[in-house]
Backbone as CSV, one residue per row, in Angstrom:
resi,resn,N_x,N_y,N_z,CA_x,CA_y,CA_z,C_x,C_y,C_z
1,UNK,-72.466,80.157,-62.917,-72.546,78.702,-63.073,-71.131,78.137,-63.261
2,UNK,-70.854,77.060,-62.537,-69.563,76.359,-62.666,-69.353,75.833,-64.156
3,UNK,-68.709,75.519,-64.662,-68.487,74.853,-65.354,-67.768,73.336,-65.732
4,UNK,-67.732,72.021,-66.497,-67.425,70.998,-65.468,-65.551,71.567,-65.503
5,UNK,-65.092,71.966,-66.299,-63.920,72.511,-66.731,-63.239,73.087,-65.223
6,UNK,-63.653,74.167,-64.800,-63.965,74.588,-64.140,-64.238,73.591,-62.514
7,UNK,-65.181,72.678,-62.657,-65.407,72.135,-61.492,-64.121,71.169,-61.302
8,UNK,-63.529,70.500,-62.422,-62.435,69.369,-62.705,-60.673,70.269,-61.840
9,UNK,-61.203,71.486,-62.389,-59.954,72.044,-61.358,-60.049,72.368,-60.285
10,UNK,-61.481,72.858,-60.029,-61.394,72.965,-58.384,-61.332,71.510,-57.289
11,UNK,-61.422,70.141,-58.299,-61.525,68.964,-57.801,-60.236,68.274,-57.309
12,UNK,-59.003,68.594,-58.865,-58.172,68.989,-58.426,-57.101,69.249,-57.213
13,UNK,-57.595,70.383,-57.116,-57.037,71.234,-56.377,-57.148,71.031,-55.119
14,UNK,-58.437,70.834,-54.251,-58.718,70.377,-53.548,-57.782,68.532,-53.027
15,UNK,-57.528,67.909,-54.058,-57.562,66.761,-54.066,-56.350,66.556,-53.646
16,UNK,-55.191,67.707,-54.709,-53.973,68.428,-54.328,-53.798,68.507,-52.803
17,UNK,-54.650,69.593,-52.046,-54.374,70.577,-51.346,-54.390,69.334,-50.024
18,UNK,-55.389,68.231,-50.249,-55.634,66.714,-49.075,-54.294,66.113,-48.629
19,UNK,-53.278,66.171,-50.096,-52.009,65.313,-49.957,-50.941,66.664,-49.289
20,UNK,-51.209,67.771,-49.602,-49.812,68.314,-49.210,-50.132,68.867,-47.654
21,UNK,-51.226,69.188,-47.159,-51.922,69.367,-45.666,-51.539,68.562,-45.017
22,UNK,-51.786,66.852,-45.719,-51.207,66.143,-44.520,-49.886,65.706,-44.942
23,UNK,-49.214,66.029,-45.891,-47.469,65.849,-45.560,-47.091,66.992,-45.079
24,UNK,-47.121,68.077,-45.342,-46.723,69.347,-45.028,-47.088,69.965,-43.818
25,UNK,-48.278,69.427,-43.159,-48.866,70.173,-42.511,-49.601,71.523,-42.488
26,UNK,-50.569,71.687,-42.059,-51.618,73.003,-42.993,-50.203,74.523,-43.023
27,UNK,-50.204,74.675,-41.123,-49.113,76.049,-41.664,-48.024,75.981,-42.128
28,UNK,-47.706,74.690,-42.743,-46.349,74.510,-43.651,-46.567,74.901,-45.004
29,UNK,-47.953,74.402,-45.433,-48.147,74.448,-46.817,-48.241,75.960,-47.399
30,UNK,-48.464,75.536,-48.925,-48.127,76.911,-49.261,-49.086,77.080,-50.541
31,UNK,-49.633,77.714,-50.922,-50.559,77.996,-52.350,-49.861,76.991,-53.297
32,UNK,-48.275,77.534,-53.549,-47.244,77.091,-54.948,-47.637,75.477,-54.581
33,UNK,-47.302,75.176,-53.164,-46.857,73.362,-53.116,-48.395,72.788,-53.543
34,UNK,-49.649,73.316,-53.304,-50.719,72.690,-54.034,-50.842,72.669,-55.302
35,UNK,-50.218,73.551,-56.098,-50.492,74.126,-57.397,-49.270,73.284,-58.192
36,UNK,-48.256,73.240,-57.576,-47.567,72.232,-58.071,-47.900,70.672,-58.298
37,UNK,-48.906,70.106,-56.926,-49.137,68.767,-56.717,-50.290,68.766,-57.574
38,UNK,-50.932,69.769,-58.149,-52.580,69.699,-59.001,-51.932,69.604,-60.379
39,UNK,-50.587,70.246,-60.572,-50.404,70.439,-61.970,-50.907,72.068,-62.464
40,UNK,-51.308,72.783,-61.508,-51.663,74.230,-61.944,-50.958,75.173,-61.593
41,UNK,-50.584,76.401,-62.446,-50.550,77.403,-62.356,-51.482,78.439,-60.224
42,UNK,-50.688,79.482,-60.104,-50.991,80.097,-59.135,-53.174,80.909,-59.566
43,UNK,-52.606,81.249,-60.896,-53.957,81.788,-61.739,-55.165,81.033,-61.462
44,UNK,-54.980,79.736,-61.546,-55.756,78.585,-61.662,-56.033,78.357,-59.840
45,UNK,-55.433,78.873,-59.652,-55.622,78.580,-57.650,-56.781,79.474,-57.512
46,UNK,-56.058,80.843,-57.487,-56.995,82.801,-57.316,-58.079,82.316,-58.111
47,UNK,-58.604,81.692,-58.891,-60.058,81.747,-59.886,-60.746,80.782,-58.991
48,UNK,-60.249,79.716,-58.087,-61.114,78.798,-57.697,-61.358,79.625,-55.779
49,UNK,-60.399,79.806,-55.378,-60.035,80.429,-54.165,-59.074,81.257,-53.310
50,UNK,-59.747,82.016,-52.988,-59.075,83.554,-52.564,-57.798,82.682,-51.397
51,UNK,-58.232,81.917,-50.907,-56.732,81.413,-49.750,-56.774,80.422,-49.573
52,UNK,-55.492,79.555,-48.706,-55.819,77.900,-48.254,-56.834,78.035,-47.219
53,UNK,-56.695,78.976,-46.724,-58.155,79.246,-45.759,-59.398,78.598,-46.446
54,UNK,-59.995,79.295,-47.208,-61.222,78.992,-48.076,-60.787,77.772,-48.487
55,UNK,-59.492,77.146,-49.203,-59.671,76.117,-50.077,-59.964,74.630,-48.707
56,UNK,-59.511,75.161,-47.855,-59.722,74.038,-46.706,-60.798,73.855,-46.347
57,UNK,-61.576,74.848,-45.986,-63.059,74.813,-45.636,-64.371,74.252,-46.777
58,UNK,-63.376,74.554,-48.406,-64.279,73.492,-48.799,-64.176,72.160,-49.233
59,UNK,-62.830,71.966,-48.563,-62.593,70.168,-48.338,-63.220,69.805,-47.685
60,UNK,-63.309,70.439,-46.517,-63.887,69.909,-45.179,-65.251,69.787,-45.353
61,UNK,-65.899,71.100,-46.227,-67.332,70.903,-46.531,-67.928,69.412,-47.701
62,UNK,-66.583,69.415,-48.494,-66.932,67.910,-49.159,-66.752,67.076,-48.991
63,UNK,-65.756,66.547,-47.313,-65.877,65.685,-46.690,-66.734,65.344,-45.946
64,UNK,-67.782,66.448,-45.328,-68.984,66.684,-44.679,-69.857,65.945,-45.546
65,UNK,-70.202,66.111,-46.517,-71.441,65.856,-47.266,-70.990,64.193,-47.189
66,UNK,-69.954,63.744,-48.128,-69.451,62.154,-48.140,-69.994,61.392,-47.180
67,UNK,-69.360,62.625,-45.542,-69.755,61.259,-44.441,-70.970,61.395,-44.016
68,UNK,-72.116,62.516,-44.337,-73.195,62.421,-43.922,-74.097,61.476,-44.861
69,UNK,-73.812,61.429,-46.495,-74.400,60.199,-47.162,-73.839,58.741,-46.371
70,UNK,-73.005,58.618,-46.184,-72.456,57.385,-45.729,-73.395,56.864,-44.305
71,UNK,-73.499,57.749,-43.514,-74.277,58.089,-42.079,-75.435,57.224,-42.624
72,UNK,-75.855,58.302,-43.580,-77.251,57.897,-43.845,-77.670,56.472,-44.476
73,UNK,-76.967,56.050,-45.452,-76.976,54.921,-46.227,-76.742,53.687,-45.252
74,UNK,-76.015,54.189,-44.175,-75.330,52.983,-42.926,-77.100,52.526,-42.070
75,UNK,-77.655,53.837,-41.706,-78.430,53.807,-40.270,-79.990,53.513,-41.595
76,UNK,-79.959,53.452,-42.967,-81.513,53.596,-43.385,-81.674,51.872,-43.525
77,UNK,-80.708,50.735,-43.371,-80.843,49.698,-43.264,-81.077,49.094,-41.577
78,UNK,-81.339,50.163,-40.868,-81.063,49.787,-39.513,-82.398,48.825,-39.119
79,UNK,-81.794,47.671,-38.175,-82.772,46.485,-37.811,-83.026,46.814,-36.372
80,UNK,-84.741,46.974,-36.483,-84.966,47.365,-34.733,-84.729,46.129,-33.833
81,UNK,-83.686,45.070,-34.236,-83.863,43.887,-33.370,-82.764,44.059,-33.092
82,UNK,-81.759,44.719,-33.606,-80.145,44.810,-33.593,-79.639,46.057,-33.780
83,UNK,-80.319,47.176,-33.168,-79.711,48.530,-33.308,-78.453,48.695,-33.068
84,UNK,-77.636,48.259,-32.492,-76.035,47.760,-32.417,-75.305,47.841,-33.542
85,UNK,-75.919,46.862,-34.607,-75.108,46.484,-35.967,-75.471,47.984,-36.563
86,UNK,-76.292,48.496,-36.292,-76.395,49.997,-37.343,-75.924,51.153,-36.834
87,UNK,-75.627,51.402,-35.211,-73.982,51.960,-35.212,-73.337,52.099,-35.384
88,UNK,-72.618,50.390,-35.158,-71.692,49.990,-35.975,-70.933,50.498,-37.788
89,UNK,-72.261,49.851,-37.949,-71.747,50.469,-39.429,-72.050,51.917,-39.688
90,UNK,-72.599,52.350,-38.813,-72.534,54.492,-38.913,-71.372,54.788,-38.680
91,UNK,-70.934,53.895,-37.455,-69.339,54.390,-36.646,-68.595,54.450,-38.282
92,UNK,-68.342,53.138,-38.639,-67.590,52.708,-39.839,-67.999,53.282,-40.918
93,UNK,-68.823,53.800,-41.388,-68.967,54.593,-42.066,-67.959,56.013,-42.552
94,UNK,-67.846,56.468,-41.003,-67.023,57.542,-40.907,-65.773,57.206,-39.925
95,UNK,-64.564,56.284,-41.002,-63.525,55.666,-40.067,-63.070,57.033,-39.863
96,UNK,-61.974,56.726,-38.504,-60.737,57.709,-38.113,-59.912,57.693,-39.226
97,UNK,-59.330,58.964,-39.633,-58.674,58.953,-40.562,-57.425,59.871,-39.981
98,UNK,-56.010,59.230,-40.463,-54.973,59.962,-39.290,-54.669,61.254,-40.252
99,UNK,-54.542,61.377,-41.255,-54.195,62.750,-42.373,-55.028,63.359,-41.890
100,UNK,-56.568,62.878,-41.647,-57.536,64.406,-41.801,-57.741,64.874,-40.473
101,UNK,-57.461,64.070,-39.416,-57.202,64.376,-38.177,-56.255,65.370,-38.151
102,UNK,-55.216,64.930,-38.119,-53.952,65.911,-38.317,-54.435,67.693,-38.619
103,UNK,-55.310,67.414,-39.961,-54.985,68.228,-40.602,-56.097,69.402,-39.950
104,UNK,-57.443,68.552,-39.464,-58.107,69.837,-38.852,-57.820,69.926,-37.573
105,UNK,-57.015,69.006,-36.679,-56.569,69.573,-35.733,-55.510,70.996,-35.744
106,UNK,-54.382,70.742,-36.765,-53.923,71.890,-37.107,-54.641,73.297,-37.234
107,UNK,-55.886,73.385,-38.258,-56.565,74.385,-38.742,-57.498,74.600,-37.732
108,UNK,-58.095,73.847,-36.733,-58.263,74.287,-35.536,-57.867,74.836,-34.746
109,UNK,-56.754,74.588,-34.620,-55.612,75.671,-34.041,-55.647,76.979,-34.342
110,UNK,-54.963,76.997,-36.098,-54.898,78.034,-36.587,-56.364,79.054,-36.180
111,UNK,-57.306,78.278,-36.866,-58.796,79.048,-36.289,-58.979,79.617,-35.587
112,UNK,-58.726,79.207,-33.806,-58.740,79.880,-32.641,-58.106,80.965,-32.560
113,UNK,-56.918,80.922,-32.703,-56.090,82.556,-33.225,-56.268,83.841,-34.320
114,UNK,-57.546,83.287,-34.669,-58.277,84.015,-35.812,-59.631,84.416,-35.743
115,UNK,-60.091,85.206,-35.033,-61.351,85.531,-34.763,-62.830,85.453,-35.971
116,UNK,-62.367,86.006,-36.648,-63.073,85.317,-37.625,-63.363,84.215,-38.288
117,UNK,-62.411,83.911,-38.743,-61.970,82.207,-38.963,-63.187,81.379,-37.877
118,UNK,-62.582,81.840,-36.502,-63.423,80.640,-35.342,-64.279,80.814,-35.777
119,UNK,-65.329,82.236,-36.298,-66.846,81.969,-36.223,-67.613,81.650,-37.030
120,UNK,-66.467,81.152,-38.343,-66.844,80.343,-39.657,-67.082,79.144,-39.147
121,UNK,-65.741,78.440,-38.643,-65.181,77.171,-38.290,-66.716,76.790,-36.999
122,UNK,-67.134,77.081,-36.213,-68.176,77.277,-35.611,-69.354,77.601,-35.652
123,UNK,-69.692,77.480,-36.571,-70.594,78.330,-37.878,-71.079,76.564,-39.011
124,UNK,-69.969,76.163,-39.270,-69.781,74.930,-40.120,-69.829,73.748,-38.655
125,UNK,-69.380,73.870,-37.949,-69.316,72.558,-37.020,-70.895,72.295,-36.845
126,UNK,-71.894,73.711,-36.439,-73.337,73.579,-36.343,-73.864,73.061,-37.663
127,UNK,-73.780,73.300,-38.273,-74.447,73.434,-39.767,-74.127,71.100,-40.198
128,UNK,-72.762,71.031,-40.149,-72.535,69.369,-39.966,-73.336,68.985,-38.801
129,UNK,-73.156,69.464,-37.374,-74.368,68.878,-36.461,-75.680,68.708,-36.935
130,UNK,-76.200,70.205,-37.114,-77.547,69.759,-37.428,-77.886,68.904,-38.800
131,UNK,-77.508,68.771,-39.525,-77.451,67.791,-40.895,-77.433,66.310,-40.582
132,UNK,-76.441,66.381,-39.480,-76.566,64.944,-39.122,-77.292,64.268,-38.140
133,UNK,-77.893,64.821,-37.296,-78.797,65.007,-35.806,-80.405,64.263,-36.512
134,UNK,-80.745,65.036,-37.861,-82.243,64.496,-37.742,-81.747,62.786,-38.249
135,UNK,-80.762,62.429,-39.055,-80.614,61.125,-39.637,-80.595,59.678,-38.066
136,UNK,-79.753,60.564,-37.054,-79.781,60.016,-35.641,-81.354,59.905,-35.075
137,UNK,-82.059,60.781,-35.395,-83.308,61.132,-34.844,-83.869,60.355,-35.002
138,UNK,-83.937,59.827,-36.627,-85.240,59.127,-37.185,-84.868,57.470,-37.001
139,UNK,-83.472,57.522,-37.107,-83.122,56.040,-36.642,-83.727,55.687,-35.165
140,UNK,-83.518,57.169,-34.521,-84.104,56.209,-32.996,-85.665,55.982,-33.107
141,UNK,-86.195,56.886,-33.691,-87.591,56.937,-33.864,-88.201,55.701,-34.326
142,UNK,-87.089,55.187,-35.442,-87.015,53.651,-35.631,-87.237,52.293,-35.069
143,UNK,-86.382,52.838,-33.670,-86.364,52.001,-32.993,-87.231,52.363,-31.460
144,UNK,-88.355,53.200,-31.893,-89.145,53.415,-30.384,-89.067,53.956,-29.566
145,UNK,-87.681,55.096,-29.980,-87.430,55.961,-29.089,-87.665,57.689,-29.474
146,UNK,-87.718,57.922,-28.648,-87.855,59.301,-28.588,-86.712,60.161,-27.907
147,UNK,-86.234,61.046,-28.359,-85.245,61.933,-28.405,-85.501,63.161,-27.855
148,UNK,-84.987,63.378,-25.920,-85.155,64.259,-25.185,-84.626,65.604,-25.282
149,UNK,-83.558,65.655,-25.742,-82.625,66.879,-26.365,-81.877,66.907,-26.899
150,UNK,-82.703,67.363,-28.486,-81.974,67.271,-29.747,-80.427,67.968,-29.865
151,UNK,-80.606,69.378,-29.090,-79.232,69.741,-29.536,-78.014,69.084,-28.563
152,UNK,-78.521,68.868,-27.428,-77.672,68.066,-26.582,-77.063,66.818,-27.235
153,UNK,-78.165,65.870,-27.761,-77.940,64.599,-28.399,-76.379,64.854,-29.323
154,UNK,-77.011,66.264,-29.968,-76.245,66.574,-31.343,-74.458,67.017,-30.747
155,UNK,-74.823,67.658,-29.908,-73.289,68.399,-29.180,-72.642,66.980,-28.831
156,UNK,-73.259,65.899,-28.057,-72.775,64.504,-27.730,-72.041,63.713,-28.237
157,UNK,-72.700,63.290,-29.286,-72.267,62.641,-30.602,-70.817,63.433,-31.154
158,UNK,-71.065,64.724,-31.268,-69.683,65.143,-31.944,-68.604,65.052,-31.268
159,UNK,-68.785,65.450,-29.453,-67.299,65.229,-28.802,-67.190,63.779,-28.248
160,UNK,-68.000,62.768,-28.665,-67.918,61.599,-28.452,-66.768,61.140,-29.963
161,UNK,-67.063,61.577,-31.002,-66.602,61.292,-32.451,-65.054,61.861,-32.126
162,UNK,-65.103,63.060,-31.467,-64.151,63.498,-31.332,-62.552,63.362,-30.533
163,UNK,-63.418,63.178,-29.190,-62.743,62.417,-28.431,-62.016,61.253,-28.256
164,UNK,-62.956,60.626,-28.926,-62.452,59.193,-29.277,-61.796,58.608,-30.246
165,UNK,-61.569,59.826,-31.114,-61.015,59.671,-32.423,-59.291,59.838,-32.041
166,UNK,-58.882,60.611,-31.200,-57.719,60.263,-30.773,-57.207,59.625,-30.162
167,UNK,-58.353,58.296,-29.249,-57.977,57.279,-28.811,-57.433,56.776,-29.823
168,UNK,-58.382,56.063,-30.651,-58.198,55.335,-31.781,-56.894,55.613,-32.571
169,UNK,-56.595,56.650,-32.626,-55.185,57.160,-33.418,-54.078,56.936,-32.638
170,UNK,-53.893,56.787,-31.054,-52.930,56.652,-30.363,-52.928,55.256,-30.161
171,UNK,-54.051,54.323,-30.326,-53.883,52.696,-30.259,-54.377,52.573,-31.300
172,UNK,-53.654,52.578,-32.685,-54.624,51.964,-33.905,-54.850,50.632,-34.137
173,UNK,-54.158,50.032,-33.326,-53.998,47.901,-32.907,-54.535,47.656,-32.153
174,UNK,-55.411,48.254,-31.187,-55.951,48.063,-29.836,-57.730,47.804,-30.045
175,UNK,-58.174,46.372,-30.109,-59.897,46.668,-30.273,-60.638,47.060,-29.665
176,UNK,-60.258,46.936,-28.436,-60.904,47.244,-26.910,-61.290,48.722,-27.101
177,UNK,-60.304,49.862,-27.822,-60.366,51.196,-27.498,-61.664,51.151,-28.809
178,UNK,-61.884,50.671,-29.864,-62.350,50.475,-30.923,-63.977,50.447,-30.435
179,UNK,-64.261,49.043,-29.820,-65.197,48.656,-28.630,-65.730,49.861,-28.094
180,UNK,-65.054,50.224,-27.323,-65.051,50.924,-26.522,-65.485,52.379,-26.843
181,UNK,-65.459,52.774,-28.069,-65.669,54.013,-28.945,-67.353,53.410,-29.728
182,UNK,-67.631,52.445,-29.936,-69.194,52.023,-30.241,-69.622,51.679,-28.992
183,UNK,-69.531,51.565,-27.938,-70.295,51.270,-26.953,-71.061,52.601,-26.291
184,UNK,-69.688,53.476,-26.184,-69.791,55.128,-25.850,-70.801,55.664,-26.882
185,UNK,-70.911,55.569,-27.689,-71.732,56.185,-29.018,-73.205,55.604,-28.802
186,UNK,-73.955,54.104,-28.477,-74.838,53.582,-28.098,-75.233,53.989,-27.077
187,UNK,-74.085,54.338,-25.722,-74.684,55.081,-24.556,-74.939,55.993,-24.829
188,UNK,-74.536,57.188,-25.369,-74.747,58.291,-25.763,-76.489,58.853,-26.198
189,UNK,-76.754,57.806,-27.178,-77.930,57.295,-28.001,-78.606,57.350,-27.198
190,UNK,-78.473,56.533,-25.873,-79.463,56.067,-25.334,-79.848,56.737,-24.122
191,UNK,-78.948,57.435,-23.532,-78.794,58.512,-22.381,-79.851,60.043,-23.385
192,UNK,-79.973,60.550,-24.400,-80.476,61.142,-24.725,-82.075,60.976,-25.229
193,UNK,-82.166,59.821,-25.111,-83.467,59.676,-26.107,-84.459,58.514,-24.619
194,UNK,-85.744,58.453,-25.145,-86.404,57.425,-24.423,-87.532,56.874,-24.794
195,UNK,-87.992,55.616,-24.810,-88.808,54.647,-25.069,-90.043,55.152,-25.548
196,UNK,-90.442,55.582,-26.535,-91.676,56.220,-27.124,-93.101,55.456,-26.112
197,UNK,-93.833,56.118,-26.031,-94.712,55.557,-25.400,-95.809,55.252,-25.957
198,UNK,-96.572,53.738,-25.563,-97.311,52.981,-26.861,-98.916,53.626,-26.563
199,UNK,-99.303,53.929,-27.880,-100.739,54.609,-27.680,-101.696,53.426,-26.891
C-alpha cells in the first residue's frame, strides 16, 4: 500500500521529471537533474522507480487518465442537435501541448531502438485506445449512430490526434489548421460509424 507520504513524492517527482524532459530533453536528462528539481535525494528516486524509463511511462499513464476524464466530462454534455460543439470541446479538452509533444516524441524514438520498451510503449498506446473508444462509442450512439469498426474508429482518432498535433505546433497562430484538425476528427466520426436504424 502506498502511502500518502510516499504518494506526495512520487507526485513530486514525476512533476519534477515534466519540467526537466521538456527543458532538457528526455536523452539529456538525468535521474540527479530530476532529483534535484523535486528537492530529493537519488534514494528517494530508486524507492519510487527503477529508471526514467518507468518514471516516464507513469507520467504518461497520469496524463492518460486526466485526458480521458476530460474526454469524458467534454462528450457526456453532448447535444444531439449540435454534435459539433461536443468535439469541439473533446478536441479542447485534450489541447496540443508543445513540452509533452516534444517529450514523447523523443521517448518514442528512444522506444523504437529498444525492443522491449516498443512493446510496453505499444502495449499502453492500446490500453489509452481502448479506454477511450467506448466514451466515442456511446457519444455516437447518442447521436443515432452506430459504429462500423470499433478498432478502426479507435486506430483513426489516434493518428488523426496525432498527426495533426504537429500541424498545430508548426502554426500555433494559424485557425484554419485548428479548423481544420476538428473538421478531420468529425469526418473521421462519421466515416466510421452509421445512422442507427429506426425500429
Amino acid at each position: 500500500m502506498i502511502t500518502k507520504r510516499r504518494a506526495r513524492t512520487r507526485q513530486r517527482l514525476l512533476d519534477a521529471a515534466l519540467d526537466v524532459f521538456a527543458e532538457e530533453g528526455f536523452g539529456r536528462s538525468t535521474v540527479e537533474q530530476v532529483c534535484d528539481r523535486a528537492g530529493f535525494t537519488r534514494g528517494a528516486f530508486y524507492s519510487n522507480f527503477s529508471s526514467l524509463d518507468e518514471l516516464f511511462l507513469a507520467l504518461w499513464e497520469e496524463r492518460s487518465a486526466r485526458m480521458l476524464e476530460d474526454i469524458r466530462a467534454a462528450l457526456a454534455g453532448l447535444d444531439p442537435d449540435d454534435p459539433e460543439s461536443a468535439v469541439r470541446a473533446a478536441i479542447e479538452a485534450n489541447p496540443v501541448d508543445d513540452g509533452w509533444y516534444r517529450i514523447t516524441a523523443e521517448f518514442t524514438a528512444h522506444a523504437l531502438r529498444t525492443p522491449g520498451l516498443r512493446r510496453v510503449m505499444a502495449a499502453r498506446e492500446e490500453a489509452i485506445r481502448d479506454a477511450v473508444l467506448p466514451v466515442f462509442v456511446a457519444a455516437l450512439d447518442r447521436l443515432g449512430r452506430r459504429v462500423t469498426d470499433e478498432r478502426a474508429l479507435g486506430d483513426a482518432l489516434v493518428a488523426v490526434h496525432d498527426g495533426t498535433a504537429v500541424q498545430v505546433l508548426l502554426r500555433p497562430d494559424d485557425d484554419a489548421v485548428r479548423e481544420r484538425r476538428r473538421a478531420l476528427f468529425m469526418n473521421v466520426l462519421n466515416a466510421y460509424s452509421t445512422p442507427r436504424e429506426q425500429p
